[in-house]
C-alpha positions as CSV (number, residue, x, y, z in Angstrom):
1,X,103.4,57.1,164.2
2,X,101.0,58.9,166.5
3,X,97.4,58.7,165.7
4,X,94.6,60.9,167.3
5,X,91.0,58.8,166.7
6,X,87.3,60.0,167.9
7,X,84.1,58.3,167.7
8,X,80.9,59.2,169.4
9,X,79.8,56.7,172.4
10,X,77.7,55.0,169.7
11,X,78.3,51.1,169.6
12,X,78.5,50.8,166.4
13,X,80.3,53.4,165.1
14,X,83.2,52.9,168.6
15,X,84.0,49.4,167.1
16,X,85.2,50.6,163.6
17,X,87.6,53.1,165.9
18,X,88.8,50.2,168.2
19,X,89.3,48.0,165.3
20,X,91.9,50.8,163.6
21,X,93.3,51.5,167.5
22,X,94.1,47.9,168.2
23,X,95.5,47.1,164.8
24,X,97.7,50.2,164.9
25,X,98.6,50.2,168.4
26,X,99.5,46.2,167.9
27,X,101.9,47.6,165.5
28,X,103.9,49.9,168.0
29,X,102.0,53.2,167.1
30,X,100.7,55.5,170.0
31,X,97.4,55.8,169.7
32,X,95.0,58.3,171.6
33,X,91.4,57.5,171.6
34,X,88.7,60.0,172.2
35,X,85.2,58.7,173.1
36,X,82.6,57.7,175.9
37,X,83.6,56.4,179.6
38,X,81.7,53.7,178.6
39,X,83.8,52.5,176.3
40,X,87.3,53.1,179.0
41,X,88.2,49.7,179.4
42,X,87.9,48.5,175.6
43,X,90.0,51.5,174.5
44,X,92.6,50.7,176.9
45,X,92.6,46.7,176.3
46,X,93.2,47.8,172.4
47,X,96.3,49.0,173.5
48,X,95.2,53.1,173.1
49,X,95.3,56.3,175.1
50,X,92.0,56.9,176.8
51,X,90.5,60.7,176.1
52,X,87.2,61.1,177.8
53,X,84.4,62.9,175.7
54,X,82.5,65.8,177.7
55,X,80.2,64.7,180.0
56,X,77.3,66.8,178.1
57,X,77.7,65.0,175.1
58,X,79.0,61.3,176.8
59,X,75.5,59.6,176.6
60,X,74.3,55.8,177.5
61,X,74.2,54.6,173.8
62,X,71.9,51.7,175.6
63,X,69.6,54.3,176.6
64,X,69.5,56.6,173.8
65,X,65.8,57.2,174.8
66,X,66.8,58.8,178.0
67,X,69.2,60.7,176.3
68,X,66.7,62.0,173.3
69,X,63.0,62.0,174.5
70,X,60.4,61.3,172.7
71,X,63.1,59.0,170.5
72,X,60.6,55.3,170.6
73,X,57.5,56.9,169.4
74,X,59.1,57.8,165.7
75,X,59.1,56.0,162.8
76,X,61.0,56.3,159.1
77,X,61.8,59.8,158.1
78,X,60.4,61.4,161.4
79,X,62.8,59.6,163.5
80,X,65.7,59.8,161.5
81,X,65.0,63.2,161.4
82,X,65.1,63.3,165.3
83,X,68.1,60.6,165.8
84,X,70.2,63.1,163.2
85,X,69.2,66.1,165.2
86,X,69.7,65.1,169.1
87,X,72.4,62.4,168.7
88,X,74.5,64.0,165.6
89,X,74.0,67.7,165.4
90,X,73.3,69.0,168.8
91,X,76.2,67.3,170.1
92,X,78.5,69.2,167.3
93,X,79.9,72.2,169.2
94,X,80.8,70.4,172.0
95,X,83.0,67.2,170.3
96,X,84.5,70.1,168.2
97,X,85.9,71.8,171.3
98,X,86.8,68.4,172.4
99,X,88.8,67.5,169.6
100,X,90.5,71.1,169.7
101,X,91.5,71.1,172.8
102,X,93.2,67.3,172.0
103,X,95.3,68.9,169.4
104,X,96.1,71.6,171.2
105,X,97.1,69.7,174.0
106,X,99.8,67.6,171.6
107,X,100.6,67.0,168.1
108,X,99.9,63.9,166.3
109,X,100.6,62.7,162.6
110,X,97.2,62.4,161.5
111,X,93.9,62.2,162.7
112,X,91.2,59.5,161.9
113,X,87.4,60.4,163.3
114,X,84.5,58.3,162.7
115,X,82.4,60.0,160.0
116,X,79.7,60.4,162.4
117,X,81.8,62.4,164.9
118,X,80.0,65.7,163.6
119,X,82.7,67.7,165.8
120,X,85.4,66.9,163.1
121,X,83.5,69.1,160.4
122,X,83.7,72.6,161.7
123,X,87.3,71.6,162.7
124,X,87.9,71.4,158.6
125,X,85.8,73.7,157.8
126,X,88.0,76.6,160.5
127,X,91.3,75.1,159.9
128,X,93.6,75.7,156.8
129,X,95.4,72.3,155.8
130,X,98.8,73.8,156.4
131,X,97.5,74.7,160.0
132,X,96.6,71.1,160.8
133,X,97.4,67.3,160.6
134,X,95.7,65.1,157.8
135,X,92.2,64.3,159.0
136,X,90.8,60.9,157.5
137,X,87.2,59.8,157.9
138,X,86.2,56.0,158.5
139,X,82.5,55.1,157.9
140,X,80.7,52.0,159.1
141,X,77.5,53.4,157.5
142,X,76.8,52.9,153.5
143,X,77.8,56.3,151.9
144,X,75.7,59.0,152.4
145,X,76.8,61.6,150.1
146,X,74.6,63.2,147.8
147,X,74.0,62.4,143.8
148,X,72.3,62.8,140.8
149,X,72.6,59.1,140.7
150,X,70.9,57.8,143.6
151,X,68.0,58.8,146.0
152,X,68.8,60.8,149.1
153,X,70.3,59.3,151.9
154,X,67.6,57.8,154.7
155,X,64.4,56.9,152.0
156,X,66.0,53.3,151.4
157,X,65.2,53.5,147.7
158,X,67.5,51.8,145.1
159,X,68.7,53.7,142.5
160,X,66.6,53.6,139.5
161,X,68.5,53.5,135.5
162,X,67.9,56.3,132.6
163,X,66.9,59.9,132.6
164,X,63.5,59.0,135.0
165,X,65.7,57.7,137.3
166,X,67.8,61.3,137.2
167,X,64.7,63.3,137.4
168,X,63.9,61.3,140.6
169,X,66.5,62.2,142.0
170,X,67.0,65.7,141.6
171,X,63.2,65.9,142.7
172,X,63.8,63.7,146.3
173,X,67.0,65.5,146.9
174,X,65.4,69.6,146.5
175,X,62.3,67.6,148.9
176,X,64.7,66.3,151.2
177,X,66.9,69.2,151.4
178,X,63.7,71.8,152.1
179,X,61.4,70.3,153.0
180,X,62.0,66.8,154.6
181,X,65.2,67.4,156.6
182,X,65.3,71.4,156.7
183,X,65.4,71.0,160.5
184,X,67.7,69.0,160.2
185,X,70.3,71.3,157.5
186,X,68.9,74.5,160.5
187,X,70.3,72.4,163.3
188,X,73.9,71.5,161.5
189,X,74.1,75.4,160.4
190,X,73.3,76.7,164.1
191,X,75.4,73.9,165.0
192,X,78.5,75.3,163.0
193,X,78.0,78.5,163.6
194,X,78.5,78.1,167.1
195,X,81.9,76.8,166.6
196,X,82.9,80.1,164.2
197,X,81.6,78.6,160.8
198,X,79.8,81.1,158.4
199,X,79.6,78.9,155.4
200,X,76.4,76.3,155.3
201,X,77.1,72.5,154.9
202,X,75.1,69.3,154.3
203,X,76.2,66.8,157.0
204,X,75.4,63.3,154.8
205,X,78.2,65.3,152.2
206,X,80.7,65.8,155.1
207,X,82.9,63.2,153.6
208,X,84.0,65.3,150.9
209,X,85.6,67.7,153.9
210,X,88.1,65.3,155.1
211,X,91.6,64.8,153.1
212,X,90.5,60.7,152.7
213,X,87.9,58.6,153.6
214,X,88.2,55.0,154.5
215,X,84.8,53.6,154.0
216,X,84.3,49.8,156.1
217,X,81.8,48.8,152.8
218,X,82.5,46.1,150.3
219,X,82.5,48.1,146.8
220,X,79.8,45.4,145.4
221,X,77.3,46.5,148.2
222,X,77.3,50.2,147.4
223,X,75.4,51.9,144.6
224,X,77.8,53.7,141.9
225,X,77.4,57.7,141.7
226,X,79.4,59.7,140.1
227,X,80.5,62.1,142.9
228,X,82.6,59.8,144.6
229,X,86.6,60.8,144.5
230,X,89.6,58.5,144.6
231,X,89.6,59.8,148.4
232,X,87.4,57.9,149.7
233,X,88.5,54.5,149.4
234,X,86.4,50.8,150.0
235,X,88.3,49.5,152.6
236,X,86.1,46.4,153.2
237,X,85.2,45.3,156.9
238,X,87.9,45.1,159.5
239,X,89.6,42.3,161.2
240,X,87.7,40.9,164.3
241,X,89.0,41.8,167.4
242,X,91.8,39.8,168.4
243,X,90.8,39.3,171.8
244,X,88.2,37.5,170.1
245,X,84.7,35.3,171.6
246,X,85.6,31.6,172.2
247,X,83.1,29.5,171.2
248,X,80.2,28.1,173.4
249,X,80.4,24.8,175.1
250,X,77.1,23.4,172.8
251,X,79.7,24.1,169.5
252,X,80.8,20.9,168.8
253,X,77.2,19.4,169.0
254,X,76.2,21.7,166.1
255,X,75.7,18.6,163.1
256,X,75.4,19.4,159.2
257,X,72.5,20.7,159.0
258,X,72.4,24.3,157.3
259,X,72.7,26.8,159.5
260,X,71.0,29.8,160.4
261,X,72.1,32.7,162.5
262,X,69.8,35.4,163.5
263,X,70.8,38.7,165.7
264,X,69.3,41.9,166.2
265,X,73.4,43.1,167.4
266,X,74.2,44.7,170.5
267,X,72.3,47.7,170.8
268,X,68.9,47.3,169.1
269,X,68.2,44.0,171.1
270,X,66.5,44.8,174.0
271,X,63.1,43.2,172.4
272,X,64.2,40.0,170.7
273,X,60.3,39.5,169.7
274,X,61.2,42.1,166.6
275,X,63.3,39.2,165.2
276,X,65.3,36.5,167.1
277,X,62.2,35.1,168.7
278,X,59.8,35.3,165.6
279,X,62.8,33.5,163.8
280,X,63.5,31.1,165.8
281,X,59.5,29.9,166.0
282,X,59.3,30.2,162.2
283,X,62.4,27.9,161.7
284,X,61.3,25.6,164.7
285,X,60.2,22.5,162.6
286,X,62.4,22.9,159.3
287,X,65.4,21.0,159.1
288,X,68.2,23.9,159.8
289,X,70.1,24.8,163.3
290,X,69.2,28.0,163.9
291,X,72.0,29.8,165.8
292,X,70.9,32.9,167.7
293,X,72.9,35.8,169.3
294,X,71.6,37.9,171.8
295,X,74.3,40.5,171.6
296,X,75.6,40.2,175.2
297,X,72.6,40.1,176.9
298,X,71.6,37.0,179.6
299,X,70.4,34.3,177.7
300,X,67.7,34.1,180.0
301,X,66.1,37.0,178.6
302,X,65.7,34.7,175.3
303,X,64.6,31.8,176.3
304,X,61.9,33.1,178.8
305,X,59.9,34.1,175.9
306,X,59.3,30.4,174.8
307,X,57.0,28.1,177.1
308,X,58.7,27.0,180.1
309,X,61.8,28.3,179.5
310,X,62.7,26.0,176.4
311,X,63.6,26.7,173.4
312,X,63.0,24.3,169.9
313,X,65.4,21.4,170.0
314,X,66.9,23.1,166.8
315,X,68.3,26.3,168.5
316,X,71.5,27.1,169.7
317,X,71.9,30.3,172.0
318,X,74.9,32.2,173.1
319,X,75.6,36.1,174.4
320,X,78.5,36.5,172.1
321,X,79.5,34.1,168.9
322,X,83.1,34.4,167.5
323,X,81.8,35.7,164.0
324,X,84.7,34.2,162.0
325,X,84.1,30.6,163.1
326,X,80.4,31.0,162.5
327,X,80.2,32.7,159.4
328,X,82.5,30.4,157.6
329,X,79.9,27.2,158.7
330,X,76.5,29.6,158.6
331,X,74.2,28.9,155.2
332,X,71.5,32.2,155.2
333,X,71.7,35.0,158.3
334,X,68.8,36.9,159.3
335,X,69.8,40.3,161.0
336,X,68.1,43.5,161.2
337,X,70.3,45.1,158.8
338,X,73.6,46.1,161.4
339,X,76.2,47.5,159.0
340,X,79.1,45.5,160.0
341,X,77.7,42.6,160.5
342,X,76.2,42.9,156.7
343,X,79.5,42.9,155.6
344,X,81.5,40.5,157.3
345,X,78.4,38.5,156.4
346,X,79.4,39.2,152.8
347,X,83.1,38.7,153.3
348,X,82.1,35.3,154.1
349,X,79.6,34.6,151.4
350,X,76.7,34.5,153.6
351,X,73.4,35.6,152.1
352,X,71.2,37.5,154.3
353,X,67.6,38.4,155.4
354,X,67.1,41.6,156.5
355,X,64.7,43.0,158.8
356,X,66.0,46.9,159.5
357,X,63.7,49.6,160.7
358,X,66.0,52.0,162.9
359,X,68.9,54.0,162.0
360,X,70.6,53.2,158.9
361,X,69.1,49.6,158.7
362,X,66.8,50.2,155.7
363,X,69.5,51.5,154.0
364,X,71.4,48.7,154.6
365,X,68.7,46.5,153.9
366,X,67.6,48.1,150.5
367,X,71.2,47.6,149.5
368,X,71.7,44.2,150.0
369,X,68.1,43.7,147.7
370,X,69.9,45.6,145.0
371,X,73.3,43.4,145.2
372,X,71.4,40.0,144.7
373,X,72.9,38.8,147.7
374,X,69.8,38.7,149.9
375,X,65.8,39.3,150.6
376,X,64.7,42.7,152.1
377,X,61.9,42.2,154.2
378,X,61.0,46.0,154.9
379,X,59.9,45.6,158.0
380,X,62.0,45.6,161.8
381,X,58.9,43.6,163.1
382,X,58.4,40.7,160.0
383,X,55.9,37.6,161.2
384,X,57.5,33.9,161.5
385,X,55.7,33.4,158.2
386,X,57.7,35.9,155.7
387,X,60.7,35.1,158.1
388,X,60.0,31.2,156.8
389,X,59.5,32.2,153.2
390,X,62.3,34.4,152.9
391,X,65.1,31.7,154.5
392,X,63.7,29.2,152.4
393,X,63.9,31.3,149.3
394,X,67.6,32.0,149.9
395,X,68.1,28.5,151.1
396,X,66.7,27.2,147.6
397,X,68.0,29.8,145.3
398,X,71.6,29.6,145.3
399,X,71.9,32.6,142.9
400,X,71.8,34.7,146.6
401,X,75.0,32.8,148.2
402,X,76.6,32.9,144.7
403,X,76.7,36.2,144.9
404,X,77.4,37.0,148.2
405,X,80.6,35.3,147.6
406,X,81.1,36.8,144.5
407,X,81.0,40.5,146.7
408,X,83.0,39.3,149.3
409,X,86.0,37.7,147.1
410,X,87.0,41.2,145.5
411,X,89.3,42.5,148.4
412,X,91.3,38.9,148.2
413,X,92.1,36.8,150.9
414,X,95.5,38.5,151.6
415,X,93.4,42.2,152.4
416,X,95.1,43.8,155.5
417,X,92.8,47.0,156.0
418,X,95.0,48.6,159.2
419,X,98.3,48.2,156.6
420,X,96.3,50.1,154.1
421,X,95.3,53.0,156.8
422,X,98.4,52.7,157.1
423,X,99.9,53.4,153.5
424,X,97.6,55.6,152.6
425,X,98.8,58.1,155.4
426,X,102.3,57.9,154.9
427,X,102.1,58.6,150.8
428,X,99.9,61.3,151.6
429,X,102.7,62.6,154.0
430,X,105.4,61.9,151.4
431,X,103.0,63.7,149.1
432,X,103.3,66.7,151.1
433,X,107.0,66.8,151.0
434,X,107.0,66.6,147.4
């Protein structure tokens, strides 16, 4: 099979296509992979074909700030407003061209964007099925699409039961829709227009454009609306890499004491005194390892926050951990709300506390609240104090770990998500023939 994927030069959105290139291309299939220079060499050691993005619209996803000015200064609905505008919408016309011109250049069986890869929208929106390949969506965000059910997308507000709840709704979603995000609906429209579009479209219901949907969320963490089809399907997080973190050298001296991981990921980590430092001085005295990640930056740039360089006796540091080994061992995690980390966390059982402030953190956040499985602390800057309460309260109530691995048992412990991709593409094609 030949399979055409995109993804924006986003971090976190680039791992969800590398995991679905490497466990396709391990499988013979020739995979092409279009997305940032940056992200060259990882492409390639998944086993893909490298397509570079245009330059215009290949920016430093480190550096998003240089890329969309103004960006740190923003808070809430403002700066989701901004992040969905320069880094999602403007870039539209041009990864749209992109991904033309890729399809035009070969054929492929199918094609599988990241749902974030605005470009793929006008390309459905222009093209008649019969005129192209299947076009699947894969989302390592919680589902954004609109309902009756649920706030909007981007407020982090739990859905709320009966006919209030409904009248909420309908209320938030006509305020977001013209008044909140109306720049944001402008932008998408001029965006689409420019690439031949005359219909209008709401990007958070762009999954509903694509023939199927593989969405990277265990079905206990999302909230239930009615609007979602038997096309977009809960895939559940996918396989670590294979190439894989080995473990630090300080591993083995790790005793029985609960553990504790904190991270703020690989991209928002460039001020660990939002989170991994206040944690690790809140847990400093309690009896608990605390095991910190600093998301492949020097460790250095850790530890020189404490006096003299040293860290509590109880903390364990490395750049990269190998999530499998750790997860299985780790008691409570405290994260800022990173979407795939939330659910591998879950896959394992691990209850969380979450500190999310950016992006789709408070989303994520708000969600693992509503599932039982954790503590939302509502807040990307929380003090050592709530950080102290909140691990203790999930440490002592074991209702939250309970249900964590309640969530995280319902794919099974045979669940192969790439085999899925997989099946679902070929009885769509065997559909087709029918």
């Amino acid at each position: 099979m030949k399979l055409l994927l995109a993804s924006p030069p986003i971090h976190g959105h680039i791992l969800s296509i590398l995991g679905v290139a490497e466990g396709h291309a391990s499988r013979g299939h020739d995979i092409c992979v279009l997305a940032g220079q940056k992200y060259r060499g990882r492409v390639e050691a998944a086993g893909a074909r490298f397509l570079p993005l245009p330059a215009a619209v290949d920016f430093d996803d480190a550096d998003l700030d240089a890329f969309l000015p103004g960006r740190a200064d923003k808070r809430g609905i403002a700066a989701l407003r901004h992040d969905l505008i320069g880094i999602f919408m403007s870039v539209v016309p041009a990864q749209y061209r992109a991904l033309r011109s890729a399809l035009a250049t070969e054929s492929f069986d199918a094609v599988i964007t990241e749902l974030v890869f605005g470009g793929t929208l006008p390309y459905l929106l222009t093209t008649p099925r019969h005129r192209r390949p299947p076009v699947y969506g894969i989302s390592s965000v919680p589902v954004t699409i609109d309902s009756v059910d649920t706030a909007p997308f981007g407020l982090a507000l739990p859905p709320r039961p009966g006919a209030l709840g409904s009248l909420r709704n309908r209320a938030l979603n006509a305020f977001v829709h013209r008044v909140a995000f109306r720049p944001v609906v402008t932008a998408l429209n001029q965006a689409l227009a420019e690439c031949g579009v005359t219909q209008g479209a709401w990007i958070f219901d762009a999954a509903l454009s694509y023939d199927g949907v593989f969405q990277l969320t265990l079905p206990g963490l999302e909230y239930p609306r009615r609007e979602l089809t038997d096309r977009i399907e809960f895939l559940g997080p996918l396989p670590a890499s294979s190439s894989g973190t080995e473990l630090p050298d300080w591993w083995d001296q790790v005793g029985e004491r609960p553990i504790v991981h904190v991270t703020q990921g690989t991209i928002d980590n460039l001020d660990f005194e939002r989170l991994v430092a206040p944690t690790i001085r809140a847990l400093a005295d309690e009896p608990v390892t605390v095991v910190a990640s600093t998301g492949g930056r020097d460790v250095e740039s850790l530890t020189d926050l404490f006096p003299e360089g040293r860290l509590p006796a109880n903390v364990r540091v490395a750049r990269y951990l190998p999530y499998g080994a750790l997860l299985s061992r780790t008691s409570v995690m405290v994260t800022n709300g990173g979407f795939g980390g939330v659910q591998l966390a879950a896959r394992h059982g691990v209850p969380l506390v979450v500190a999310g402030a950016t992006e789709d953190k408070p989303e994520v956040a708000a969600r693992v609240a509503w599932a039982g499985m954790g503590v939302d602390l509502r807040t990307g800057t929380p003090s050592p104090e709530r950080i102290a309460q909140a691990v203790g309260t999930v440490l002592a109530d074991l209702r939250f770990a309970h249900q964590s691995a309640a969530i995280g048992s319902v794919l099974g412990a045979d669940h192969d998500p790439i085999s899925r991709i997989l099946a679902v593409i070929h009885e769509d094609a065997l559909t087709e023939v029918r």
